[in-house]
N, C-alpha and C positions, 0 to 999 in steps of 0.2 A: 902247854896244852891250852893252855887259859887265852895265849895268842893267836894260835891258830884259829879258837874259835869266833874269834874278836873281826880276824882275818875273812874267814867264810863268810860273818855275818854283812862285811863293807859287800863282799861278793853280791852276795842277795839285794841286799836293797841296791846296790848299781844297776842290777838287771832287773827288777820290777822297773826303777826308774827309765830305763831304758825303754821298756815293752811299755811303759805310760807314754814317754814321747814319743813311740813308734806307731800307738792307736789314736795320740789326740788330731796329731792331723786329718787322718781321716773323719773322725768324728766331726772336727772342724770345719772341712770339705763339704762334710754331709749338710752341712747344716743350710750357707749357702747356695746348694743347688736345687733342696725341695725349698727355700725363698722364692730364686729364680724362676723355677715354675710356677708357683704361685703368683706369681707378677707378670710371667706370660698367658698364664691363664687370665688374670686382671684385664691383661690388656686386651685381648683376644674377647672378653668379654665384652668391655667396654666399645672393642671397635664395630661387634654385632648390633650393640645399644645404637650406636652414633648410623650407621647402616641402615637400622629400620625406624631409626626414626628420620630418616629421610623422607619429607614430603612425595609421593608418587606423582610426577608430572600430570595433571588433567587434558584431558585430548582436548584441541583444539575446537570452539564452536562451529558448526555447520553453517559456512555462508547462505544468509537466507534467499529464499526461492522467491524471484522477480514476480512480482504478480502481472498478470497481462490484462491490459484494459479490456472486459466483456465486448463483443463485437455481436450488434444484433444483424441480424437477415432481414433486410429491408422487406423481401419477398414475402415475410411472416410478421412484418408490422402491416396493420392495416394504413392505406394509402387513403381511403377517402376519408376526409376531415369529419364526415360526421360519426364515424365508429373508430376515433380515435380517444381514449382517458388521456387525460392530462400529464403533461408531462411530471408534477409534483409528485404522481402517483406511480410511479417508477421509484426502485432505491437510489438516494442519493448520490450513489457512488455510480448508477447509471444512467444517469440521466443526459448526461453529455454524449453519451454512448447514443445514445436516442437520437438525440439531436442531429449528430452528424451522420446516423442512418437517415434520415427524411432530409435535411442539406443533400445528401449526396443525388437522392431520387429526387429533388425539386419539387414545388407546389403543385398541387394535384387539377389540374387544368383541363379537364375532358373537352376541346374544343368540338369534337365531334357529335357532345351528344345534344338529343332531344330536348332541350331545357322546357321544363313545365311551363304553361301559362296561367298565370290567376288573375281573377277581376280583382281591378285597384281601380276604384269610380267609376264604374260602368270602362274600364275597359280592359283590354287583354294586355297585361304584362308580361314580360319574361326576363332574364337575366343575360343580357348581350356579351356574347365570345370577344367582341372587343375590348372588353374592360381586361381583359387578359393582358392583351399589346399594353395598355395605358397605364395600368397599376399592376406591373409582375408579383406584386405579394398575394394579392388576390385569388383564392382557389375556390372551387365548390365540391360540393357534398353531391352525390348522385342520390344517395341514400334519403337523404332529408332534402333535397331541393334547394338550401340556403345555401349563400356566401362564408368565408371565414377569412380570416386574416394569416398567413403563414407564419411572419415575421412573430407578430404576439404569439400564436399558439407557442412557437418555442422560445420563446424571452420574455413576452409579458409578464408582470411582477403578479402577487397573487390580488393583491386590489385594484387591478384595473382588468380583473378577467369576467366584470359583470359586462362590458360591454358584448354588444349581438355579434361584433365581430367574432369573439371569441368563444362566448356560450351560447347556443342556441341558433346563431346562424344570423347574415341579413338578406333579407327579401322583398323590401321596400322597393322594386324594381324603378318603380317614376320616383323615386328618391334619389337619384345619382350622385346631386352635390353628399350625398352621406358619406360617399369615399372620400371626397377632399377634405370632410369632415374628421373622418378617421384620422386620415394624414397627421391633420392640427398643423399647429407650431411648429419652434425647433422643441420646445420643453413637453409636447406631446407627451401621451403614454406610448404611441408609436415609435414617434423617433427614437424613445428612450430604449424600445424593443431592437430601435433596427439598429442604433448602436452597440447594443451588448452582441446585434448578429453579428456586428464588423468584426468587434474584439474577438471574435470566436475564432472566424474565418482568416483573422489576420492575426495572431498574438502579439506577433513583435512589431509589426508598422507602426506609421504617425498617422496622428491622426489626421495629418494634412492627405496621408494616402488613403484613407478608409473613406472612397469615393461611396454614396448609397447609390446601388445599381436598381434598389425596389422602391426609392421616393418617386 
């Protein structure tokens, strides 16, 4: 009896051991598969991380917008030289703009009009239409009755604008040698006028080309 029970007892512990090796697997299994997820959950994090921390491309800058050189209406600059300001008193940035509105309309030359007479030593002066033909820079003023210079009004520097050519006017009429005066030189304040007009009118020439069509 004492064997039998000896017998029943190997019985029992065979099959507890049995049902142990029959749940460790699983529990085993178990173990690495909530790992696994854990480590795709990692990663799956991780690849959101790497995601947003991607820099977001910035749009491209706006090509910037061509400025266009101001274009004045000659028709709304005044033409006679004595109710014109100075060209310095234009902005900077327009003043070349100016310039080539009065270039394009030419010196203001009224051959037709009435020119005042005034005593100069007991006698009658005037301002003769032909100095037009003879010195093309030459214009006048209806307004004030004087001469001006066209070439200086638009290139003369700012310390050579005390002459009469350019402030105030001339009207020395029995004074004539006073134009060849103007003129001067080649180192003149004229010439130096009618050269920066060449540069203007011609950028790129030589200056063997920059003929003065107003000496």
């Amino acid at each position: 009896m004492k064997r039998s029970g000896d017998i029943a007892s190997l019985f029992q512990k065979y099959e507890s051991k049995k049902k142990a090796c029959s749940q460790s697997p699983s529990v085993a299994a178990a173990v690495p598969e909530e790992q696994m997820e854990e480590q795709e959950d990692g990663q799956d994090q991780d690849r959101v991380i790497e995601e947003n921390a991607t820099p977001t491309p910035m749009p491209p800058n706006p090509a910037p917008i061509a400025q266009k050189e101001p274009i004045y209406d000659i028709s709304r600059l005044p033409l006679d030289p004595g109710e014109r300001q100075p060209i310095a008193n234009y902005p900077v940035n327009d003043q070349d703009a100016v310039r080539r509105s009065y270039i394009i309309k030419g010196p203001f030359q009224p051959y037709a009009h009435q020119f005042e007479s005034r005593k100069i030593r007991n006698r009658d002066r005037q301002f003769n239409p032909m100095w037009f033909y003879k010195y093309p820079w030459i214009e006048y003023s209806i307004k004030k009755e004087v001469a001006f210079c066209f070439v200086c009004y638009l290139f003369a520097k700012e310390k050579t604008k005390k002459y009469a050519f350019i402030e105030g006017g001339w009207r020395t009429w029995n004074r004539n040698d006073k134009l060849d005066l103007h003129v001067g030189g080649v180192t003149s304040a004229h010439n130096a006028a009618q050269e920066r007009y060449n540069l203007f009118m011609v950028p790129h020439g030589t200056i063997d080309d920059k003929i003065c069509e107003c000496r």
